[in-house]
C-alpha positions in Angstrom: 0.0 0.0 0.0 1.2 2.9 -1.3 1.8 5.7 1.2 0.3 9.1 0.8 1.3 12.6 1.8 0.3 15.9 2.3 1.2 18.7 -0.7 -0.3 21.0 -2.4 0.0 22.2 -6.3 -0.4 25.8 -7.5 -1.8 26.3 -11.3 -2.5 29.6 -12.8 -5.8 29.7 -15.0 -5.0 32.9 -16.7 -3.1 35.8 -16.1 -5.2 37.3 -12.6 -6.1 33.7 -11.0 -4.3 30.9 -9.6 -5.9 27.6 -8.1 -4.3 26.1 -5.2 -5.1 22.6 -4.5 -4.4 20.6 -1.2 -4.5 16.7 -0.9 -4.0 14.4 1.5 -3.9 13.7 5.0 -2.9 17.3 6.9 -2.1 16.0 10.3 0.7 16.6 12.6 4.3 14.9 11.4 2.8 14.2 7.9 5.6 15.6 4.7 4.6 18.8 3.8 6.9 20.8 1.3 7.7 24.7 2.9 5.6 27.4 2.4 8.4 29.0 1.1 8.1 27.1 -2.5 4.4 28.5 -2.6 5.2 32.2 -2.1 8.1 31.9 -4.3 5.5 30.7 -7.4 3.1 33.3 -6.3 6.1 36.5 -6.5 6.9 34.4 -10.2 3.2 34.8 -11.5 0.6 38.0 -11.8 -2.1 36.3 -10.3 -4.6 39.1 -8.1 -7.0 36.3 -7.1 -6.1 32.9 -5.4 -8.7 30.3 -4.7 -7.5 27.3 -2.6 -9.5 24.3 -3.3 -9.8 21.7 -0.5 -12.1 18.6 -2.2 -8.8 16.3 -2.4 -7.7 16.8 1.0 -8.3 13.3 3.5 -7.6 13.7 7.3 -6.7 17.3 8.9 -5.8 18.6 12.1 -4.4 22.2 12.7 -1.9 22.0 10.6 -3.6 22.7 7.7 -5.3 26.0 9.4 -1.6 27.1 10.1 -0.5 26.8 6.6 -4.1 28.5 5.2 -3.5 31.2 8.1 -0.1 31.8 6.4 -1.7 31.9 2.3 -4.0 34.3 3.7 -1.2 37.0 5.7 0.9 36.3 2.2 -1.9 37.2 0.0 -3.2 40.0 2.5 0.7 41.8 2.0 0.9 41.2 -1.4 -3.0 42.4 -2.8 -4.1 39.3 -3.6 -7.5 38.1 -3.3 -8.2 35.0 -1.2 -10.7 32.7 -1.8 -11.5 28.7 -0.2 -13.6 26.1 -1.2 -14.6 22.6 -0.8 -13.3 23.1 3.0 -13.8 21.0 5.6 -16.5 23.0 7.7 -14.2 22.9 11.2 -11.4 24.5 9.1 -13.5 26.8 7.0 -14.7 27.7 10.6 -11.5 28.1 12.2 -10.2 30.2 9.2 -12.8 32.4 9.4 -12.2 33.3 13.1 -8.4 33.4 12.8 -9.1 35.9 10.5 -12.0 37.8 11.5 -9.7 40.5 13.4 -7.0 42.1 11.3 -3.0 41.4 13.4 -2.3 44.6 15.8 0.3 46.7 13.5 2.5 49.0 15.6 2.5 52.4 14.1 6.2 53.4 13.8 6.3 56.9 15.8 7.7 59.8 13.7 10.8 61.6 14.7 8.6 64.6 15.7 6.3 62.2 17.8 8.3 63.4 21.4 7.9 67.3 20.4 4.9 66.7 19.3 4.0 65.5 23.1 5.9 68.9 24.5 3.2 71.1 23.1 1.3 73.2 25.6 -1.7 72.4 24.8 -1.3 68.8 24.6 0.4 69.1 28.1 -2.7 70.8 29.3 -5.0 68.3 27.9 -3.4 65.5 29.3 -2.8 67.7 32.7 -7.0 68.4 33.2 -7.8 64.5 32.3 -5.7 63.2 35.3 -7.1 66.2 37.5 -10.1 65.0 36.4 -9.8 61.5 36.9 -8.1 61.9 40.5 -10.7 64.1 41.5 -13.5 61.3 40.3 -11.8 58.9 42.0 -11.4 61.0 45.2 -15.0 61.2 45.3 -15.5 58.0 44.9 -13.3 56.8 47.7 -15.3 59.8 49.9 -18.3 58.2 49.7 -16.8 54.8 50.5 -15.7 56.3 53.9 -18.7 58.2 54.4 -20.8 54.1 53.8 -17.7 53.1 56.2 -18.9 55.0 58.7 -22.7 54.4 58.7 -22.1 51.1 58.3 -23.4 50.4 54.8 -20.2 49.7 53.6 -19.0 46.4 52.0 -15.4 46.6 53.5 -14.4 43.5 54.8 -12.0 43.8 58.4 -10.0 40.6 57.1 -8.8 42.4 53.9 -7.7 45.4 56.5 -6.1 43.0 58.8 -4.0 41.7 56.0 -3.3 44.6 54.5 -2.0 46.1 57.8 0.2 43.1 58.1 1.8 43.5 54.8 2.1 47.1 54.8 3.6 47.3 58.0 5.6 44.2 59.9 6.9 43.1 56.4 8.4 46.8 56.2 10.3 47.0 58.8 13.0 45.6 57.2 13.8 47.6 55.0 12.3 50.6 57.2 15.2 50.1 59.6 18.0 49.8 57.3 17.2 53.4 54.9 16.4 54.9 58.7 19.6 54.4 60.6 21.3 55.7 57.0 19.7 58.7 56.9 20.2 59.7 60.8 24.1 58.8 60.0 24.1 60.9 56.5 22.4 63.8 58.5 24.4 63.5 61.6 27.7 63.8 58.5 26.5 66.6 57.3 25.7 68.5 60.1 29.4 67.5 61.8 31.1 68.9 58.8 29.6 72.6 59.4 29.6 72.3 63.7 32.8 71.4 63.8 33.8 74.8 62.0 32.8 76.1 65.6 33.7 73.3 68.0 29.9 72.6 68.5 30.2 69.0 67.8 27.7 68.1 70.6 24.8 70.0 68.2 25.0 67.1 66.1 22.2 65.4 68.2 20.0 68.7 68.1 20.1 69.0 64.7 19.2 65.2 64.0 16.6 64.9 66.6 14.8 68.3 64.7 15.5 67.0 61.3 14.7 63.4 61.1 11.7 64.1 63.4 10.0 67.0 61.1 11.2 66.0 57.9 13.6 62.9 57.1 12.2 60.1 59.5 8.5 60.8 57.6 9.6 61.2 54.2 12.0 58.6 53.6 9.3 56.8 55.1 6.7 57.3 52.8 9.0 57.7 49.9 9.9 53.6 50.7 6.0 53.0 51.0 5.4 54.6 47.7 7.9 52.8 45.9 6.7 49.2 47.8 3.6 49.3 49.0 2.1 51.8 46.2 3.5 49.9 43.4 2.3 47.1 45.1 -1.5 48.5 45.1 -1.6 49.2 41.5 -0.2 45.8 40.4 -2.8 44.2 42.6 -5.9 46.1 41.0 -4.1 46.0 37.9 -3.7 42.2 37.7 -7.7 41.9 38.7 -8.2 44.4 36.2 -6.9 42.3 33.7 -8.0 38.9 34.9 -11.9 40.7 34.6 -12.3 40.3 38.9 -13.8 43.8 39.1 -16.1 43.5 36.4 -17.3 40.3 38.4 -17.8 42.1 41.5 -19.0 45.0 39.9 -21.6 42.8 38.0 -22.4 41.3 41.8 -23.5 44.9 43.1 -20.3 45.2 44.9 -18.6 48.4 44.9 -14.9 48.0 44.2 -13.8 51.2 45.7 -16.0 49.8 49.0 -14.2 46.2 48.8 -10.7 46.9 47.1 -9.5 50.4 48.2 -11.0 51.5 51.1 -9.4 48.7 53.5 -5.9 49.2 51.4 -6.6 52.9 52.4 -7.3 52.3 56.1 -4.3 50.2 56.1 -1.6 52.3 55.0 -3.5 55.1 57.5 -2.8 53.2 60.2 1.0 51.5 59.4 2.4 54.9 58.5 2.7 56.4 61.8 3.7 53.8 63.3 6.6 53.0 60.7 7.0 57.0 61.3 7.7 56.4 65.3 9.7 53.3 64.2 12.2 55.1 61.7 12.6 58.3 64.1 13.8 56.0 66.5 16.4 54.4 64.5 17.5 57.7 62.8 18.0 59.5 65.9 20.6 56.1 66.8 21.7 56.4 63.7 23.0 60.3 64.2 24.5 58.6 67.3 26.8 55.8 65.8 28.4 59.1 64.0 28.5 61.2 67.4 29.4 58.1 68.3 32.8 58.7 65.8 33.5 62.3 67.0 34.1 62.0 70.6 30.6 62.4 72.2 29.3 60.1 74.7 26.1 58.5 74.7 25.2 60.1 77.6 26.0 63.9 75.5 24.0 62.8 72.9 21.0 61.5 74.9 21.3 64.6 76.7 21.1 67.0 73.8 18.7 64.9 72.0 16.5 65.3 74.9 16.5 69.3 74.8 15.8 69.0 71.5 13.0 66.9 71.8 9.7 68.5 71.4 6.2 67.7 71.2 5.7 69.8 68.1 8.7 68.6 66.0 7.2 64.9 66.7 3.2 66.1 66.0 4.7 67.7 62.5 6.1 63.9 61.4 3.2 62.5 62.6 0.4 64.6 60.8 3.0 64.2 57.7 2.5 60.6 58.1 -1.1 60.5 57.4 -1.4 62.7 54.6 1.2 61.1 53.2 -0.3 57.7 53.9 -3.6 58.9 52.1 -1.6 60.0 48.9 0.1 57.1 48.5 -2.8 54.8 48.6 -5.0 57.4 46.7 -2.5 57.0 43.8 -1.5 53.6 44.1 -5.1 52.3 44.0 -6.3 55.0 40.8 -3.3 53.9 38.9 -4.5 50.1 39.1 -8.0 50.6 39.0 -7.8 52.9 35.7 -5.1 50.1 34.5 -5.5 48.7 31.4 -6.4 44.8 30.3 -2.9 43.6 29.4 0.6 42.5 31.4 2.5 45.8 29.7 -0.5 47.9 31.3 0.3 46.3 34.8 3.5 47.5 34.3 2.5 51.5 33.8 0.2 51.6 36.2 3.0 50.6 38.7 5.6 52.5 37.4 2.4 55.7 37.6 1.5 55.0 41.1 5.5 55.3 42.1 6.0 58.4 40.2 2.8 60.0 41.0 2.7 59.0 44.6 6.4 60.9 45.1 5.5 63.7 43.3 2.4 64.3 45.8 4.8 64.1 48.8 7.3 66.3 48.1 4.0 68.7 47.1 2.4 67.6 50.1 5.7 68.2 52.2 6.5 72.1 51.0 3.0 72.7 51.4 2.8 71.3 55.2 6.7 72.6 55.7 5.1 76.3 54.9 2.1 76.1 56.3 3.7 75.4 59.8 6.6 77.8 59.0 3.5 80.7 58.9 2.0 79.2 62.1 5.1 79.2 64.2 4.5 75.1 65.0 
């Protein structure tokens, strides 16, 4: 018994159309010549129309779909006209959906594409659709708190547990290491200008003040923006993708109620405790380097003390919280507006991060001024 194999044979009828006929058994393994051969007699001829006729062929599994799929990109670049018949109906029917949607084409950006984006106007478009979203979504997340605290909320107190525990024990690692750096990096530069004036012992003063109003708190939140507010958006982005909030939206659910509000209440909460945690180590960080210079502990636990006031440490904390609130705000709005795909999971992280430290350093001058004009 004579074996037979898959192949195909190209004739041209006239000068516009070619016939292209497949026969015998298209299944995985069998001998099929390149597709190569068959675009190469295409390019040789002038046909506009190709019609590939299937009555011949025997048994078929994707294969033959794949090699269709490619005749129909080949004649699609090269203007030609494609055309089946005599298909079997589970590949006409596969055909047909592999091809219902054109392939996603990247437009190649012009070389005036990043100038183009410069343009005020287009800056000030872009500019009043995030105000506008933000403000939408502060809204939102208002009258989630304002359900919260009526009790018609559908917050759950396990997600906030959680939450809490991931925002806040599993930081402190990394919490204590950037806080005892910075108190030893402010306790340097400060030593470098005292010592000009043999006020060496000042070094505990001036980090006690400055990692209690201003570094402890920021270096803080700037590590909870980059973890725990990249870690938000890639959350809700990833749901966003995988359809979860459409399904709890289509349950009645409000995902601002179930998904933000106890990732809000969370970071609320962590933050000035993290706060208390990294003023501690900063201020024993300042003393390892006063430490270096010939002060005593007992100097430096001194002037620390005298420098120690319930203001400085009532700034940090208030900084805390707003702080805590921004970074969740944009965290959460950058994966809840994220798109449906694994690169858009990617923006909305790297949008939270940037957008979350722009709004503290904002945040910061604003709170640094306004207690500047009150005296506190």
């Amino acid at each position: 018994m004579t074996e037979q194999h898959a192949g195909f044979q190209l004739v041209h009828s006239n000068d516009t159309d070619a016939l292209l006929t497949l026969s015998g058994p298209w299944v995985q393994g069998c001998d099929l010549e390149d597709f190569s051969s068959l675009s190469s007699q295409l390019h040789l001829g002038t046909s506009t129309h190709l019609t590939v006729d299937g009555a011949a062929l025997q048994e078929w599994d994707s294969t033959l779909v794949a090699f269709l799929l490619q005749c129909f990109n080949h004649c699609s670049e090269a203007g030609i006209t494609f055309a089946t018949r005599d298909l079997p109906a589970g590949a006409a029917k596969l055909l047909a959906l592999a091809t219902a949607v054109p392939p996603h084409r990247l437009e190649p950006e012009s070389p005036q594409h990043w100038l183009a984006s410069l343009n005020p106007m287009v800056l000030l478009d872009k500019s009043a659709d995030f105000f506008r979203q933000s403000l939408g979504f502060v809204g939102e997340v208002s009258v989630a708190l304002v359900k919260l605290a009526v009790g018609k909320s559908n917050t759950r107190f396990e997600d906030f547990r959680q939450f809490c525990y991931e925002g806040g024990p599993r930081a402190l690692g990394i919490i204590t290491l950037t806080s005892v750096l910075v108190g030893m990096i402010l306790a340097y530069l400060g030593a470098v200008q005292l010592q000009q004036f043999g006020a060496e012992v000042y070094v505990a003063n001036l980090v006690t003040i400055g990692i209690l109003r201003e570094m402890g708190v920021l270096m803080t939140a700037v590590v909870m923006a980059g973890r725990t507010g990249a870690a938000y958006a890639a959350q809700l982005g990833t749901m966003q993708t995988n359809q979860e909030i459409d399904a709890i939206t289509t349950m009645g659910i409000s995902p601002v109620e179930f998904l933000v509000i106890p990732r809000l209440l969370a970071l609320v909460v962590v933050m000035p405790m993290l706060t208390l945690y990294a003023d501690l180590l900063g201020i024993v960080g300042g003393g390892i380097v006063a430490g270096g210079m010939g002060i005593t502990p007992l100097q430096y636990i001194s002037q620390a003390e005298s420098a120690l006031a319930i203001n400085h440490l009532l700034v940090g904390l208030i900084k805390s919280v707003v702080f805590a609130l921004l970074i969740a705000v944009a965290g959460c709005r950058a994966g809840m507006n994220s798109g449906r795909s694994s690169a858009a999971v990617g923006q909305a992280a790297t949008e939270a991060v940037v957008t979350a430290i722009v709004y503290l350093i904002v945040a910061d001058a604003g709170i640094n001024i306004i207690c500047q004009q009150i005296r506190f």
